[in-house]
C-alpha positions as CSV (number, residue, x, y, z in Angstrom):
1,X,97.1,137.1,107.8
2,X,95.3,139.9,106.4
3,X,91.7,140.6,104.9
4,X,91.9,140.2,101.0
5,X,90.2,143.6,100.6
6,X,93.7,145.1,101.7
7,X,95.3,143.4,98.4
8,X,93.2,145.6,96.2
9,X,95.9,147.2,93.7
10,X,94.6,150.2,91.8
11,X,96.5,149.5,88.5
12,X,95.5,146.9,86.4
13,X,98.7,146.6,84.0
14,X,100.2,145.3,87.4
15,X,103.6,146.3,87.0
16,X,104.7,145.1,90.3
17,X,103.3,141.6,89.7
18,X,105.6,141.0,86.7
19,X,108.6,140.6,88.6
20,X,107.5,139.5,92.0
21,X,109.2,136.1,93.1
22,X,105.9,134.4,93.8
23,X,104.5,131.7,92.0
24,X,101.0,133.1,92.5
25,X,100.2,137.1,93.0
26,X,96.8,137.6,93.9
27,X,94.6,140.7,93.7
28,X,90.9,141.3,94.5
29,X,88.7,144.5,93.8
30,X,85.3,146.0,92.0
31,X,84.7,147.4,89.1
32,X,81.6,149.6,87.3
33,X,79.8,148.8,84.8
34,X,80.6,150.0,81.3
35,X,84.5,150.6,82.2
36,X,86.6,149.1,79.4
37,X,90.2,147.6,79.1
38,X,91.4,147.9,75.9
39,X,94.1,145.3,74.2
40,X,96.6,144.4,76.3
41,X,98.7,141.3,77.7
42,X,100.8,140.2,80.7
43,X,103.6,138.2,81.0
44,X,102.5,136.5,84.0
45,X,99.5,133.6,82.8
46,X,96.0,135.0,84.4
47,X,92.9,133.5,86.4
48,X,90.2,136.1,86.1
49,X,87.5,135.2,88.6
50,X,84.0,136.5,88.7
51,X,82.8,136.5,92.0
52,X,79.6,138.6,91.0
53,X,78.7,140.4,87.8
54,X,79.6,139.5,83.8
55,X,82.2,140.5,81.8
56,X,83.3,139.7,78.3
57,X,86.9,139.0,77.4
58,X,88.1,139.7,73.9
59,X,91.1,137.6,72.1
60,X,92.4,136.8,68.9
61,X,90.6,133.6,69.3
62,X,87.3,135.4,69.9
63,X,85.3,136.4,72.1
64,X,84.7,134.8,75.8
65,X,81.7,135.3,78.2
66,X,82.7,134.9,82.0
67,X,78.8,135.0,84.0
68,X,79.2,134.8,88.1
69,X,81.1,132.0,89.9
70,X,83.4,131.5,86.4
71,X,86.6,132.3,85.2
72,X,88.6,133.3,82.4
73,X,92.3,131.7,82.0
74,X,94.4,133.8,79.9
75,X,98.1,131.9,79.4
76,X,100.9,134.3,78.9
77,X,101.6,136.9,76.9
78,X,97.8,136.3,75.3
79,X,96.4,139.7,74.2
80,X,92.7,140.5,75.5
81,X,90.6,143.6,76.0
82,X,88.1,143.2,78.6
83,X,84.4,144.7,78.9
84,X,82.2,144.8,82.4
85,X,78.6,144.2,81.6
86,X,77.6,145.1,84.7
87,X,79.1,146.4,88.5
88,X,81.6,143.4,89.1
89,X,83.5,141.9,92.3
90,X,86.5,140.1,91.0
91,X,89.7,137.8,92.0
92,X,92.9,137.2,89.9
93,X,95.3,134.8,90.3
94,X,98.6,135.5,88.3
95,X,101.1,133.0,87.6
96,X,104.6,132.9,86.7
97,X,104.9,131.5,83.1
98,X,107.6,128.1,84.3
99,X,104.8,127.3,86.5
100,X,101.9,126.8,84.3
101,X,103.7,124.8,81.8
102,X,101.4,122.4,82.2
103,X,98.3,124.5,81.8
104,X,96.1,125.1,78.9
105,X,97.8,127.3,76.1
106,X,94.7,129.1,74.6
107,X,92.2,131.1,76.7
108,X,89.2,129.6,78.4
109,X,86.1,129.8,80.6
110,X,86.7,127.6,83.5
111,X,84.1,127.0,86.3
112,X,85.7,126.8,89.6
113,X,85.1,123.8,91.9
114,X,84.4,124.7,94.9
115,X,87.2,123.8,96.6
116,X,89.5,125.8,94.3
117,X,87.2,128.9,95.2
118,X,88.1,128.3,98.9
119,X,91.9,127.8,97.9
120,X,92.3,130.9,95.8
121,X,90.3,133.0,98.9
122,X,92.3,131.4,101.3
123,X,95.8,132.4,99.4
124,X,94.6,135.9,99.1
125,X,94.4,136.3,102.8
126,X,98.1,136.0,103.3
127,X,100.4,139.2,103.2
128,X,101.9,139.3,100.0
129,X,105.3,139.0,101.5
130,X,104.3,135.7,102.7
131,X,102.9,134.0,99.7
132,X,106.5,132.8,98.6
133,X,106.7,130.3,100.4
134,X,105.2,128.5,103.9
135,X,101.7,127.6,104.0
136,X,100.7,129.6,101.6
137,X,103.1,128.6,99.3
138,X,101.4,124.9,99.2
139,X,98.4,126.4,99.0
140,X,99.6,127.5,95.1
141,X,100.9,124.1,94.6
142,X,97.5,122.7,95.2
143,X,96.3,125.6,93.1
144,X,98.0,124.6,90.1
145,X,97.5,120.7,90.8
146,X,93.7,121.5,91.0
147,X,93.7,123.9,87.5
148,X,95.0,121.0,85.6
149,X,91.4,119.0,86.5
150,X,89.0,121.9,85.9
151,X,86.2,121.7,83.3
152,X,86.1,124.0,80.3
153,X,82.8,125.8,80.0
154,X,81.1,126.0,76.4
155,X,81.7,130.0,76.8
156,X,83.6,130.8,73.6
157,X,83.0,132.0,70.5
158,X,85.4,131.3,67.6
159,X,85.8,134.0,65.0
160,X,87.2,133.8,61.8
161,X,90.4,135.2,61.0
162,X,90.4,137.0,58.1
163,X,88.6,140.5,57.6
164,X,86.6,139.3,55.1
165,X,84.8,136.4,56.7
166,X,84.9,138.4,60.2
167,X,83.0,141.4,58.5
168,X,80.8,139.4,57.6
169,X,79.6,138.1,60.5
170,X,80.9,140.5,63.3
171,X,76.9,141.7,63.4
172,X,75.4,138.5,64.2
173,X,77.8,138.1,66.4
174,X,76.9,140.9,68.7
175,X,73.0,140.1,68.2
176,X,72.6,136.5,67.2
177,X,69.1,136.6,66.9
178,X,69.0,138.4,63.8
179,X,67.2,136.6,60.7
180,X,70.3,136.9,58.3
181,X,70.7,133.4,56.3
182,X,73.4,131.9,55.3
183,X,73.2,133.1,52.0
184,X,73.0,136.8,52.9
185,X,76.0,136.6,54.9
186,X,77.9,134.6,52.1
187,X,77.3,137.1,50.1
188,X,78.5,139.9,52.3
189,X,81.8,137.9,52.4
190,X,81.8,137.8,48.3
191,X,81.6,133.7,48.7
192,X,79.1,131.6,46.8
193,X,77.7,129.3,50.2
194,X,79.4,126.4,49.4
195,X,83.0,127.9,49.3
196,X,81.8,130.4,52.8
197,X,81.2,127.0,54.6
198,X,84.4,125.7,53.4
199,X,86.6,128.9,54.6
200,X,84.7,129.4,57.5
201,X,84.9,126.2,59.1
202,X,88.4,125.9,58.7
203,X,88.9,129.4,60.1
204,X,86.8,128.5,63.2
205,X,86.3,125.0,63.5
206,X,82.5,125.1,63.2
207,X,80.1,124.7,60.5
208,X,78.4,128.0,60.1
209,X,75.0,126.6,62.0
210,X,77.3,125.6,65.1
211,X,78.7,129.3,65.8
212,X,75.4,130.7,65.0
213,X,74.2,128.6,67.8
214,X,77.1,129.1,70.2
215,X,76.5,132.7,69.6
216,X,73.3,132.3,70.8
217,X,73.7,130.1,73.9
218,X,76.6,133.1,74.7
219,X,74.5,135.8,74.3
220,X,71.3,134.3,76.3
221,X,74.2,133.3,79.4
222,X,75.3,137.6,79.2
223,X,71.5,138.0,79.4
224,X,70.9,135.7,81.7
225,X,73.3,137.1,83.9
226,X,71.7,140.3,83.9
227,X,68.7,139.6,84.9
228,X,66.7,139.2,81.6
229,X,63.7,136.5,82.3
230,X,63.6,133.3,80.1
231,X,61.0,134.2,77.8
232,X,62.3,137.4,76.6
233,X,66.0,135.8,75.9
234,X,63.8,133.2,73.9
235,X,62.6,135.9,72.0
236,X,64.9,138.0,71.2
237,X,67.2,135.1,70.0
238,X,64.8,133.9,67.6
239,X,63.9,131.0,68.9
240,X,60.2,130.1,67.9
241,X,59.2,128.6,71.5
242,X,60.4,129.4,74.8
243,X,60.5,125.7,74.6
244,X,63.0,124.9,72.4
245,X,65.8,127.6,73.7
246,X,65.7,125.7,77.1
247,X,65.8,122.3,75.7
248,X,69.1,123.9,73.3
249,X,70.5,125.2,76.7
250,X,70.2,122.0,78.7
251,X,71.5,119.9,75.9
252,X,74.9,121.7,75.8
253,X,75.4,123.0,79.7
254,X,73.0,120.0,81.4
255,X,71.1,122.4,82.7
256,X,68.5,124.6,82.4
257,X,68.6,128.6,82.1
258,X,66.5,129.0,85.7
259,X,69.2,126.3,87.5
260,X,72.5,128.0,85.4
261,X,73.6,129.8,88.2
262,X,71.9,127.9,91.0
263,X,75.8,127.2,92.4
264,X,76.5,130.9,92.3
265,X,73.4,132.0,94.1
């Protein structure tokens, strides 16, 4: 076996995982802050693990926020772009399309149990030569058995399809805790409210209110995971109390922002 920093590969369109005969290839390796991936896609279906750091992922779907100790499945052939918030240590997993039939078709943010942390670390220190088959290839059979069972995290952020309705909210949703109402934003969209909140929800799934506050609960998780204390998210999401961001917080990830990332720690 061999130390998983020796399965660092420099070049993340990973030409040579396309092809290879594995089930799983894995890779492991840091990145800086600020560096930027733009659109791009691979054949092979993707785990993106944070072990420390943030990142955001960019789909068609919208737009993903993967804090420490998560991940980010991308199924095949998905397009993404991919933005490090800060310096980042990171694990993928990439999967051969026939064996993830069973596997979500549309991105996600995953949190990893912790014995699927120790299987994926424990896969990675094998030679790649000897992840075909042998031990390590029923460690990816339990892999993929234990991916099927993992819970979704409430890290996504649908947009809306068209230009017109994602023009006019592409602002609040880089800084949701900007006052516009609904009404300014209909308008910016050349929508009387009633007919925005029609077309918007069925181009996202959510009434206006909901993505405003998904937007918010996925900007105060980036901040969080960079450090900024409780009170200052509050604020600068609008919230009127510190009070009343934490209790939003807890009701949709059951805990509060101080304990979020108690597991990772």
């Amino acid at each position: 076996m061999v130390h998983p920093d020796n399965l660092i590969h420099p070049d993340l369109s990973l030409g040579e995982a396309e092809d290879y005969p594995a089930a799983i290839v894995a890779y492991a390796g840091d990145v800086e802050k600020d560096q930027h991936y733009g659109v791009h896609s691979h054949r092979r279906a993707q785990l993106f693990h944070i072990v420390s750091g943030a990142v955001t992922v960019e789909t068609g779907r919208g737009t993903f926020v993967v804090p420490p100790e998560r991940a980010v499945w991308i199924p095949p052939g998905v397009t993404h772009a991919v933005t490090y918030l800060q310096d980042t240590a990171q694990r993928f997993l990439f999967f051969r399309p026939e064996a993830v039939r069973h596997l979500p078709r549309g991105p996600a943010v995953i949190r990893l149990s912790p014995l699927l942390r120790e299987l994926a670390l424990t896969f990675m220190g094998y030679a790649r030569d000897e992840q075909i088959d042998g031990p390590a290839g029923r460690i990816a059979h339990v892999i993929l058995d234990q991916l099927a069972t993992v819970p979704i995290a409430p890290l996504h952020l649908p947009m809306p399809g068209s230009e017109r309705l994602r023009g006019a909210v592409s602002e609040l949703a880089a800084d949701p805790g900007r006052p516009d109402s609904l009404a300014a934003v209909a308008r910016r969209a050349a929508f009387s409210e009633r007919s925005f909140e029609r077309h918007f929800r069925t181009e996202t799934g959510l009434s206006f209110r909901a993505w405003r506050r998904q937007a918010r609960l996925m900007k105060a998780v980036e901040w969080l995971s960079l450090g900024v204390p409780i009170g200052q998210i509050s604020d600068r999401l609008g919230y009127e109390q510190p009070s009343a961001f934490v209790a939003g917080f807890r009701r949709a990830f059951g805990v509060t922002p101080g304990h979020y990332f108690d597991d990772s720690r």
